[in-house]
N, C-alpha and C positions, 0 to 999 in steps of 0.2 A: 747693303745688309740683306741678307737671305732670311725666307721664311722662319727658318731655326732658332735664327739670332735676335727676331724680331718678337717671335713668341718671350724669349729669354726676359723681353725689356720689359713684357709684363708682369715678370715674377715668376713666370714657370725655371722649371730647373730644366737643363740639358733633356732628363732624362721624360721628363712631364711633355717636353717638346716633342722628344723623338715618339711618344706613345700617342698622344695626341694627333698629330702628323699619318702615323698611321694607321689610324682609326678612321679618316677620314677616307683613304683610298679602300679601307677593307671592314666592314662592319655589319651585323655583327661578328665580332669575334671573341673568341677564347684569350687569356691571358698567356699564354703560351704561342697562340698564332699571333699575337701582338709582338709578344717579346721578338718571335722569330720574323718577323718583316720589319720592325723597327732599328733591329741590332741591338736590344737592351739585354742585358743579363738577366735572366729567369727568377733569380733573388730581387732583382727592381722592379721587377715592372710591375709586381702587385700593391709595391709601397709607392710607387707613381701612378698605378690607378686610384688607389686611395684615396690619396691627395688631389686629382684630378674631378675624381665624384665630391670631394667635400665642396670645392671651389664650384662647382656646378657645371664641371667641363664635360664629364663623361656619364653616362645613365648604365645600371648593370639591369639585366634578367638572369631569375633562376632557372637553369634548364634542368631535366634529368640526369643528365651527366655531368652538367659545364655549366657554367658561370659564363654569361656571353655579354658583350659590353659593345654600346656604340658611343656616338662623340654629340652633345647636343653644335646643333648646324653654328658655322660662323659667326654669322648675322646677329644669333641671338647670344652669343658668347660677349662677343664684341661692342654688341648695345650693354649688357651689361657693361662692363669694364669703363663704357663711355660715359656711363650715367654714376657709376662709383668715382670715377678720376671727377667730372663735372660736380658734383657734390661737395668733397673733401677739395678743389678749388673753390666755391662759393664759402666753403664752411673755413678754409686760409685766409679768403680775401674778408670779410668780415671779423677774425682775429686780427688780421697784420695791418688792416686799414689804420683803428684807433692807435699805431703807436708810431705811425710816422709821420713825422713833422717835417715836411720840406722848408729847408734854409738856403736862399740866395746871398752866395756870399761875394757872387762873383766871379767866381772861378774857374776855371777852364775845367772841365772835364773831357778827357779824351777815352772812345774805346772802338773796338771793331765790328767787321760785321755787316755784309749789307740788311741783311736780314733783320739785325737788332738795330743800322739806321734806318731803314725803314719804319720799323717799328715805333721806334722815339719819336721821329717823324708824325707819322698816327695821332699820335698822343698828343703832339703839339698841337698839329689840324684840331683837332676836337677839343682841343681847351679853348683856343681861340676864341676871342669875345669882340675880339673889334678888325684885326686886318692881320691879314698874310700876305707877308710878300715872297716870290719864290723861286727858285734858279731849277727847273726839273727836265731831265734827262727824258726819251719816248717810253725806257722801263719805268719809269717813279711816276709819269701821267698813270700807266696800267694800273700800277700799284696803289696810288694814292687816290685815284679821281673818285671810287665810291667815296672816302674821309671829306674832299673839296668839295664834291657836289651838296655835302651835307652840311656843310660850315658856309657853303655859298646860299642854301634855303634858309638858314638863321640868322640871314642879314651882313655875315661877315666879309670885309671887302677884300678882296683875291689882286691882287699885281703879280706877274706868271710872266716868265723870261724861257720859253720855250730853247731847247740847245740842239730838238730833231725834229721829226718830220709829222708827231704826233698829233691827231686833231684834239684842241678845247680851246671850248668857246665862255669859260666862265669868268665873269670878270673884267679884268684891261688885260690883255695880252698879247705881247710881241712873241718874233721869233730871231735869236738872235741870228747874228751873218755866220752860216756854216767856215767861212774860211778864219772869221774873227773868232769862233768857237774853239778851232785847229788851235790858233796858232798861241789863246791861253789856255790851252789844255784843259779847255772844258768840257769835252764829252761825255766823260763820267761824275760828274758835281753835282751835286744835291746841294738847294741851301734855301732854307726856310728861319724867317725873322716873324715872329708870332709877338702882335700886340705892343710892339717897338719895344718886349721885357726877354726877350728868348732870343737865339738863335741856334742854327746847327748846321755844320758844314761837311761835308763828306765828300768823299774822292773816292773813286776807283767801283770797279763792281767785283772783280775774281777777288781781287784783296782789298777791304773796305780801311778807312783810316776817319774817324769820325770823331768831331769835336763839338760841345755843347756849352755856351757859356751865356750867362744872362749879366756879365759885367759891362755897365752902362756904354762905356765907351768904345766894346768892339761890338754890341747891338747896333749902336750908332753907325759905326761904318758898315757894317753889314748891311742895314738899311736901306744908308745912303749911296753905296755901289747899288742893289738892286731899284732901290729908287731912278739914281740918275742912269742906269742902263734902259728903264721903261721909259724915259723921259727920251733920250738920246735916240732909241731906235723909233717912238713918234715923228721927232723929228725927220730921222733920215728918212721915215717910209713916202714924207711928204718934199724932197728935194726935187726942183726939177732941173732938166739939163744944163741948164746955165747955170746952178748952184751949184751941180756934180763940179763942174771943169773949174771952178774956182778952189776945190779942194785938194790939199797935198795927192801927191799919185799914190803914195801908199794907202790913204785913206780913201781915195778915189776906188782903188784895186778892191779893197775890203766889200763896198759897196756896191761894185759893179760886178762883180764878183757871186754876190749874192742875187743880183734882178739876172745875170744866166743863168743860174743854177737850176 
């Protein structure tokens, strides 16, 4: 998205764009030396400066001959708009709060997005009142660790199934066997069980696939996979040589596999 199109999303019109835009490289100017470095028709551009001084984007001076107009700077245009948009959010989220009633019914919800799982993600971290447990990829450590850090200072207990190379230290945490991670295709999984009442499973990063259910019985397993994976990789961290070689080769390979890496 180019300058142009980015002004557009704040309400300017095309034409508010392209005056604006050039005012910033040539000012003061005349409404005519505007029109003519902008590309606007000579008919618009006094009805988009207009528009532009009511919003508080552009300031005129009267000259003796001319009408000369500059662009108030960026910074202060922009805090504006930041401090109107942050507003008219506080003044939504205080309307839309009283009328919605969250209902667990059970249900699977699915939708996309790493962005918006992450986000849910978030949400969950910070509801949390008793334990997280958590399957996280080296991007969702980046992403989530300020949320974990903060749920890990209000007592809440952290179980964390690392799948890369990420450092935290918050909690019980393994790291699972890079070649066990390959071969079930967990490189990109996200999966967070909040309070043994939530969970949420995610796959992929370029194309997200994300599911959120708080029905008893896939909590439970969700759980109990991350449960018994922290439980499982304790154990393995403490095997020693004589235990190794008593283990199938494939599960030997898994293992040994991980103490070269």
């Amino acid at each position: 998205m180019d300058v142009l199109e980015q002004l557009t999303t704040l309400g300017f019109t095309e034409y508010e764009a392209k005056v604006y835009l050039a005012l910033l490289q040539e000012h003061p100017a005349t409404g005519y030396q505007i029109g003519k470095l902008a590309g606007v028709p000579r008919s618009m551009v006094y009805e988009a400066l207009g528009r532009l001084e009511a919003r508080g984007a552009v300031l005129k001076s009267f000259d003796e001959k001319a009408t000369l107009y500059r662009p108030v700077s960026p910074d202060i245009l922009l805090d504006r708009y930041e401090q109107r948009v942050r507003q008219r959010v506080a003044d939504l989220r205080s309307s839309l709060a009283p009328l919605y009633r969250r209902h667990d019914e059970g249900r699977l919800w699915t939708f996309s997005g790493r962005r918006e799982a992450l986000h849910y993600a978030r949400e969950m971290i910070e509801r949390a009142h008793i334990e997280l447990l958590l399957v996280l990829t080296d991007d969702d450590v980046a992403e989530l660790r300020e949320a974990l850090t903060a749920a890990h200072a209000r007592g809440v207990r952290l179980g964390v199934i690392l799948t890369g190379n990420a450092p935290f230290d918050l909690g019980q945490v393994v790291r699972h066997p890079h070649l066990e991670t390959t071969l079930h295709q967990m490189e990109e999984t996200l999966m967070i069980v909040a309070d043994d009442r939530e969970c949420l499973i995610a796959s992929g990063h370029a194309t997200t696939s994300a599911t959120v259910t708080t029905n008893p019985n896939l909590v439970s397993l969700a759980h109990q996979f991350v449960w018994m994976e922290l439980f499982a990789q304790r154990i393995f961290a403490r095997l020693g040589e004589d235990l190794l070689a008593r283990l199938d080769p494939d599960d030997r390979r898994i293992l040994q596999h991980e103490e070269n890496a």
